[in-house]
N, C-alpha and C positions, 0 to 999 in steps of 0.2 A: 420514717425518713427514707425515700426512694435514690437506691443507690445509681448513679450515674455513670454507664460505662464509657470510657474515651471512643468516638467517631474517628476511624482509619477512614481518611482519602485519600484514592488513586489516584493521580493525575497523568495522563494518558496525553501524547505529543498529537498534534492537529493530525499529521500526518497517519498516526496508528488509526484515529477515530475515523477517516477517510478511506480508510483501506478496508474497516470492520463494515461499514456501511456498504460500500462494494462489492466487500464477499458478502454480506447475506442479502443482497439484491441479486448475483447470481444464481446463490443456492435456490430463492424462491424464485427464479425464473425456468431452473433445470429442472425443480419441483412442480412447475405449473402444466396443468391438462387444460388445454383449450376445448369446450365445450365442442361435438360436430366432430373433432379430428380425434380418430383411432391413430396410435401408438403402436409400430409394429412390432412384433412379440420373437419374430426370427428374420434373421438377416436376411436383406433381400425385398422381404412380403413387401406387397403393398395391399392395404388394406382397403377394402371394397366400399365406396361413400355413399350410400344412397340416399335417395332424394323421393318427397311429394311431388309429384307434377299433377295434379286435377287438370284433366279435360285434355290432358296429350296423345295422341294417336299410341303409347306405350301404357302410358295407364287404362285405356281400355282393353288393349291385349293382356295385360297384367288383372282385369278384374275377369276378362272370359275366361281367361286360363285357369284361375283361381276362382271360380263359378261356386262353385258349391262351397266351398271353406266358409264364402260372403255370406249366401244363404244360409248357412249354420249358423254362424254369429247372428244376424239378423235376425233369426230365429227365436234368439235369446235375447232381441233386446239391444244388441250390441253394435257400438259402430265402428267398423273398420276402416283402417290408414291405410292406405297402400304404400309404400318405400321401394323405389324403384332401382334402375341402373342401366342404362347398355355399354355394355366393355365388349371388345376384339379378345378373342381368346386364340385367335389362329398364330401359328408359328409361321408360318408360307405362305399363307391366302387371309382375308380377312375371313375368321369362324364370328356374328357378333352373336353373343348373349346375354340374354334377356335374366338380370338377377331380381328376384322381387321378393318381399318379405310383407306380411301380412301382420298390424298390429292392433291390438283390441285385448282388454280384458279378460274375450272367451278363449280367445285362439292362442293367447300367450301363456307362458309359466312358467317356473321359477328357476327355468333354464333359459328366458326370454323368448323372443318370437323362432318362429322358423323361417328360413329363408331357402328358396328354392331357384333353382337357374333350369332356364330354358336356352335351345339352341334352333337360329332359325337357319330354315333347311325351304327348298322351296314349296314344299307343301304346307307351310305356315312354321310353326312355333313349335318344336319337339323335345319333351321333358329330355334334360340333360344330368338332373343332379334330383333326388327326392328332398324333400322340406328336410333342413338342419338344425338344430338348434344352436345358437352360439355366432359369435364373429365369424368372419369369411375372408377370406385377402386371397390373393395372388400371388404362384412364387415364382421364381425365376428359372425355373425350368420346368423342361414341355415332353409328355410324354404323347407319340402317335398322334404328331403335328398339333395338339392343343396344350393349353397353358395351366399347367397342374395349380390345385387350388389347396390353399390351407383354411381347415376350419376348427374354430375352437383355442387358434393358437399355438396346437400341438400335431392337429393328423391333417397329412396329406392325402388328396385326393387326383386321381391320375386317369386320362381319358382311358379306356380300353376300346376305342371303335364306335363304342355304341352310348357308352355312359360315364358318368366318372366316381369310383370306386374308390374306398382307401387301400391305400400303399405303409399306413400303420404310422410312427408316432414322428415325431422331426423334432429334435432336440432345438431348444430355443436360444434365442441370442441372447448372450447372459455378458456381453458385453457393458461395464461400465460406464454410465455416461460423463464426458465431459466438460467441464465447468469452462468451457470456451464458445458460451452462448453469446448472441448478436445482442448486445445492447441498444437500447435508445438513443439518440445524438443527446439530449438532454440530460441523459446519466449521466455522472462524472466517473471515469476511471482510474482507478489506483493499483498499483501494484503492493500486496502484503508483503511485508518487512521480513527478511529472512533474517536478523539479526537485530538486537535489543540494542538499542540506544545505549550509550555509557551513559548518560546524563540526561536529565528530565527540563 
């Protein structure tokens, strides 16, 4: 004979259920990575978006430039993506530069692609930055009128005149995020109960 233990039910006020729902449609909204959008890692950065363009007067300066990396990969078989960008890096004058990142099986690894920036000068296209591995952004201050760059998340990189160098590690934003994200008009809002009902 199977013993039968007594079933405890909770019964929980329309309004509790209402509020529980709405905090965890928060939570996995504060939780959520939008595929495409980098997350910046220290106050400030913004983080650098690049883009395919086949057949734009920038993806071909981005394949000359990067001439032989292609011919290596190809080499082996391999077909390469190009991932582009032009951002103003000038503090006083427009400086634009040319970010590109090269992606493909051969040329990647387990640090991801490298990404390298160019600066155009008017003799064309002039290496600014050597191939990195990792994330790249932009941070909010400039050293010797250009706009110091972070890579990795952690080291800054700072113009010297001629190229841009690290300046060593940059503590990151360990700021918590807060649960006062933009809901949808269709969500319903509730405020969670700071105090327990006397009576059910």
């Amino acid at each position: 004979m199977k013993t039968r233990f007594p079933i405890t039910r909770v019964f929980l006020p329309r309004s509790w259920g209402a509020a529980l729902a709405a905090a965890t449609l928060l939570a996995g909204a504060a939780a959520l990575t939008v595929p495409g959008q980098a997350t910046a890692a220290v106050a400030g950065s913004i983080p650098v978006q690049l883009s395919s363009q086949p057949g734009s007067a920038l993806d071909a300066d981005a394949r000359t430039l990067n001439a032989d990396d292609i011919a290596d990969a190809n080499a082996h078989h391999d077909h390469v993506t190009v991932q582009l960008a032009e951002l103003n890096l000038g503090q006083h004058s427009p400086r634009k530069a040319l970010f590109v990142q090269l992606q493909s099986m051969w040329l990647c690894g387990s640090a991801g692609c490298t990404t390298s920036v160019w600066l155009n000068t008017p003799e064309g296209w002039a290496p600014a930055l050597d191939a990195v591995d990792g994330s790249i952004a932009l941070l909010p201050t400039y050293h010797n009128g250009m706009q110091d760059l972070l890579v990795n998340d952690d080291q800054r990189l700072a113009w010297n005149g001629k190229a841009y160098k690290s300046q060593g590690a940059v503590a990151p934003n360990r700021q918590r995020p807060r649960l006062s994200a933009t809901m949808s008009s269709n969500v319903p809002s509730a405020a969670i109960p700071t105090k327990r009902p006397n009576s059910f």
